[in-house]
N, C-alpha and C positions, 0 to 999 in steps of 0.2 A: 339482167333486166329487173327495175323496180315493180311490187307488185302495186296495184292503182289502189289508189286513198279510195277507205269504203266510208258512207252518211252512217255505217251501224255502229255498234257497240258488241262487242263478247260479253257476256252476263257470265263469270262462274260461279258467283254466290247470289244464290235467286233472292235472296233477303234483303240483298241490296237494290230492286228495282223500287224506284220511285214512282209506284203510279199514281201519285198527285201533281207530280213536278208539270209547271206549265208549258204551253205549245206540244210539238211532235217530235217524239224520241224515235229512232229504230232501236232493233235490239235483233242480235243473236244469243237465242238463251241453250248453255250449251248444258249438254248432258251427255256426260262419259256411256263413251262404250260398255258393253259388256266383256269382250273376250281381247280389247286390242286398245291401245294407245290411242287418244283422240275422243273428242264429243260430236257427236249429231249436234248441230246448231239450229233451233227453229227461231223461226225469221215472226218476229212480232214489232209491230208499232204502238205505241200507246199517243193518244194526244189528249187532249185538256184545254178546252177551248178556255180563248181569251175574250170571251165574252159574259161572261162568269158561271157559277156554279149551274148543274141540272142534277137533280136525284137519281133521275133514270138513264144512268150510264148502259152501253150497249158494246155486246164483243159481238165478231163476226171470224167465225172461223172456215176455211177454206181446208183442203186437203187430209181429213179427216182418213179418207179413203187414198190411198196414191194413185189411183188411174182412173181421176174421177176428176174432168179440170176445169169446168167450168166454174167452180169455187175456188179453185186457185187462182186465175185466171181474172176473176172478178176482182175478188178480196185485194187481192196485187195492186189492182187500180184503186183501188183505195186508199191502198198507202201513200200510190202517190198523191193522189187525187185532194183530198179533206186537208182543207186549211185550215189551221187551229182559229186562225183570226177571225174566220166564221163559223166558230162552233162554240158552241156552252155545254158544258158537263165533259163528262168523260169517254172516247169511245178506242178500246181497242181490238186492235187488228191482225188478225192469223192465218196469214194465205198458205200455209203446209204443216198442221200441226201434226201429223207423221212427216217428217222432213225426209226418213231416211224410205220411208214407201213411196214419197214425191218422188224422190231420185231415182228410184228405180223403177217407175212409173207401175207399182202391185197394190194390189188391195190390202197388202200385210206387210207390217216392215220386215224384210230380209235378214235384221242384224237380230229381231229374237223371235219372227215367226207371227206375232200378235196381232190380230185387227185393233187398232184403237179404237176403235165403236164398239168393243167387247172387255175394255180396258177399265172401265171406269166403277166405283170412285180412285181407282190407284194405289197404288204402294209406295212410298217413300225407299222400301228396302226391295221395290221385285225390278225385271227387266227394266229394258230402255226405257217401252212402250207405257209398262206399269207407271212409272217415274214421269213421264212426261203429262201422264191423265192426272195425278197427284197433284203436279203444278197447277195445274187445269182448275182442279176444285178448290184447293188450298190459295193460290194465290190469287189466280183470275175470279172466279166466280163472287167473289165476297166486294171485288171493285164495282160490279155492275146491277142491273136489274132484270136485262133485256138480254138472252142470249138466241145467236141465229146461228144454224149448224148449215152450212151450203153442199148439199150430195149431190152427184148423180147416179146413173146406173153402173158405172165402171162396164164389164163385162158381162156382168151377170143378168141384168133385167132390160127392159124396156117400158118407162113410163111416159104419157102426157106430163110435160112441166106445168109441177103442183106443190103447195106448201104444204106441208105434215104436224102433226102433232099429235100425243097418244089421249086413251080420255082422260082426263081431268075431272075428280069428284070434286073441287073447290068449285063453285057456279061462278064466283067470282076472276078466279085465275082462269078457268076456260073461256071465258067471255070477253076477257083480253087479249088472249093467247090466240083465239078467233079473230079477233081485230086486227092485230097483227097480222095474222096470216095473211088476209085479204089486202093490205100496203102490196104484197109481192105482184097483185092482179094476172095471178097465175089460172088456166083454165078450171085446175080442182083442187080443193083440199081436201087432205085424206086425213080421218081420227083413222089412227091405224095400232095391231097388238102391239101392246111391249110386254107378252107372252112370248110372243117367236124368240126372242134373243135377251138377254143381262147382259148390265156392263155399257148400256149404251151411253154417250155424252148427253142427247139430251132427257133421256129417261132420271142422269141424275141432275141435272138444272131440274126438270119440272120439281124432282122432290123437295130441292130448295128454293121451293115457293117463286123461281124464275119465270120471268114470261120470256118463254120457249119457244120457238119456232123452226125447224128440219125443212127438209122438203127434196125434191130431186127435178134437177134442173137439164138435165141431159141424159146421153147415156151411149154405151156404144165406144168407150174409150176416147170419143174425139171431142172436138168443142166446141157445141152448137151455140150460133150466134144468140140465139132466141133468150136461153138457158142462161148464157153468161147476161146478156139486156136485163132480163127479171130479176137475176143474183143481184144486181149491181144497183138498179135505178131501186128494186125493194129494198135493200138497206140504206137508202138514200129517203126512202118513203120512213121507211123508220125513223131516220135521224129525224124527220122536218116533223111527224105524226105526233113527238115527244118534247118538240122545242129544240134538241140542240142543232139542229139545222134552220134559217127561217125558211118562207117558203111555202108553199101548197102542196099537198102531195099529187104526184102527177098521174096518170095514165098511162100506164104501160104498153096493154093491148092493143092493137090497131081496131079490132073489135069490139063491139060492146057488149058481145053477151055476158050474163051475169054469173061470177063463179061458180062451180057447183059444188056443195059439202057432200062428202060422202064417208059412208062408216066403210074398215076395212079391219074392225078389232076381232073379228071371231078366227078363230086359227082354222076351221074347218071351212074358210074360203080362201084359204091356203092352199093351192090342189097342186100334189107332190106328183112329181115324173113316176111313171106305175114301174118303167125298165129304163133302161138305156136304151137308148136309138136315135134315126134323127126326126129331127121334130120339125112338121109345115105348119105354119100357123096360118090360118082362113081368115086371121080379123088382125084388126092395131088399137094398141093401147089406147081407152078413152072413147069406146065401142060400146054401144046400147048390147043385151043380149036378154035372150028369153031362156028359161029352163028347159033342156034338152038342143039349144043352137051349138052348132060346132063350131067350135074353138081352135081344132088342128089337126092335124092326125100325125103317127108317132110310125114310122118306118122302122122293117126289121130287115137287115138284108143277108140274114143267115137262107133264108128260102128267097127268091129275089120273086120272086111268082105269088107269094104271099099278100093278101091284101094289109093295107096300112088300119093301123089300131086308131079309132074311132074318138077321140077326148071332148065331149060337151059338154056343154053348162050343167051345173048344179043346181043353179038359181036362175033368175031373174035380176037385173044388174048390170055393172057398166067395167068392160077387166079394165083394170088401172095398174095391172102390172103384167107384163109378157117374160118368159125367157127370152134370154135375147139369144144367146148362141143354138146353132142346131142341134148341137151334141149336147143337152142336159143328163145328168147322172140321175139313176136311180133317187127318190127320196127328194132331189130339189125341187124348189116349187115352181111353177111349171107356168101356173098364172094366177093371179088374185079378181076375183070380181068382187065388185065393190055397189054399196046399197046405196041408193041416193037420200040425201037426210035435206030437212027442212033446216036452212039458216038461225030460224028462232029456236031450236033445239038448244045454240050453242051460243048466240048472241042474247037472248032471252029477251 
């Protein structure tokens, strides 16, 4: 049996990628194993509109996280989707850039353990994972302007679909990077810490002066229609917001209530599981709360006659992040509440 003619290309020497060559290329860019014969292949598009040059070139990556698919999901449809012949400038496309966590549908590639959202800026000489964030920086980041990271919650959390971004002390770069946000007309965006974690992809786009945009689109391991529509139609709002799409930007929402900015950078609204046990939560993500409302309570079933342990608010705020499974371990964070911020804060 013949194997089927694939539209990609195998990349092994990534210095060979032509990211100015006109129209739309596929590409599998491979990267050797660690321990075993064979490359993890990540699946990228580049195109180059035939409508001539734009400055502000745009990546869109998907599968950052492997069990996370609304960004895969989306981005996918891009590839096929974008027609060079109606685009100007340059836009490329990464619907699994953990290929080998895609596959295995985990939050961590399996071949050396790594979250690639703790990977970055990379190493040319470390892991899979390392090497793959390397490319990321070294070769994608220097083609574009505009970088958009597509999450959801995998397993771990439950949020309202919202675009993210951490603060930004340039007035100018945050003021964009807000602009952007709001193309996805997603219910919230979150300024949120990039104290909790290093290593993130977009913590290093913002530092290369990128207008950055994250956000979590679903969650729960499956693939909310809603999460994939805002993924898809907001990087479409981007393309048309910057020229290389024509076009108006559209309306996502079936709603019109007006975004809501909210700060979520203090780590101390971070509230960690106090034990093990299982957890009921009394509210959903995107919840008003007062100082002292309850939040959940945390069951022990060593005494089964035991009352349930008590978890409330801190603050005053709105949680914009839940655990999502019943069983949280000790020390995870458990839920985030979130402060509501005035739009001219950030748009000035």
């Amino acid at each position: 049996m013949s194997l089927m003619p694939r539209r990609d290309e195998i990349v092994y020497h990534h210095d060979q990628i032509d990211f100015s060559k006109p129209g739309k290329h596929h590409y599998r860019v491979a990267f050797p194993f660690d321990g075993a014969w064979g490359n993890s292949l990540v699946p990228m598009t580049v195109l180059n509109g035939l409508r001539g040059p734009n400055p502000n070139g745009v990546v869109v990556f998907g599968g950052t996280h492997g069990n996370e698919y609304e960004g895969q999901v989306a981005v996918k449809r891009l590839c096929h989707d974008l027609d060079p012949a109606r685009l100007s400038g340059r836009v490329i496309v990464v619907p699994q850039l953990s290929q080998s966590a895609c596959a295995a549908g985990t939050r961590t590639s399996p071949l050396d353990g790594v979250n690639m959202n703790r990977a970055f800026p990379g190493n040319a000489r470390g892991t899979l994972s390392y090497r793959i964030s390397n490319f990321v920086k070294a070769r994608i980041f220097p083609q574009v302007r505009v970088v958009l990271d597509i999450h959801a919650g995998g397993n771990e959390g439950s949020f309202p679909i919202c675009t993210s971004f951490h603060p930004i002390k340039d007035p100018t770069q945050r003021a964009e990077i807000a602009r952007v946000a709001l193309l996805f007309d997603t219910p919230f965006i979150g300024i949120y810490s990039n104290e909790m974690h290093s290593g993130l992809l977009t913590d290093e786009a913002e530092a290369d002066g990128k207008i950055t945009v994250g956000g979590e689109f679903g969650g729960g391991e499956t693939c909310d229609p809603d999460g994939v529509r805002h993924a898809y139609e907001g990087t479409l709002n981007v393309l048309r917001h910057y020229g290389l799409l024509t076009g108006d930007v559209v309306k996502i929402r079936s709603d019109d209530a007006p975004t809501r900015f909210v700060r979520l950078e203090n780590l101390e609204d971070y509230i960690p599981c106090p034990s093990d046990g299982v957890w009921e939560p009394r509210l959903r993500p995107g919840m008003e709360v007062r100082a002292g409302d309850l939040i959940g309570c945390l069951h022990h079933f060593d005494d089964h006659t035991s009352e349930a342990q008590e978890i409330r608010a801190h603050r005053d705020g709105c949680v914009i992040m839940m655990h999502l499974s019943a069983r949280p371990k000790k020390g995870q964070t458990l839920f985030v509440v979130a402060v509501p911020m005035a739009s001219e804060q950030l748009l000035g």
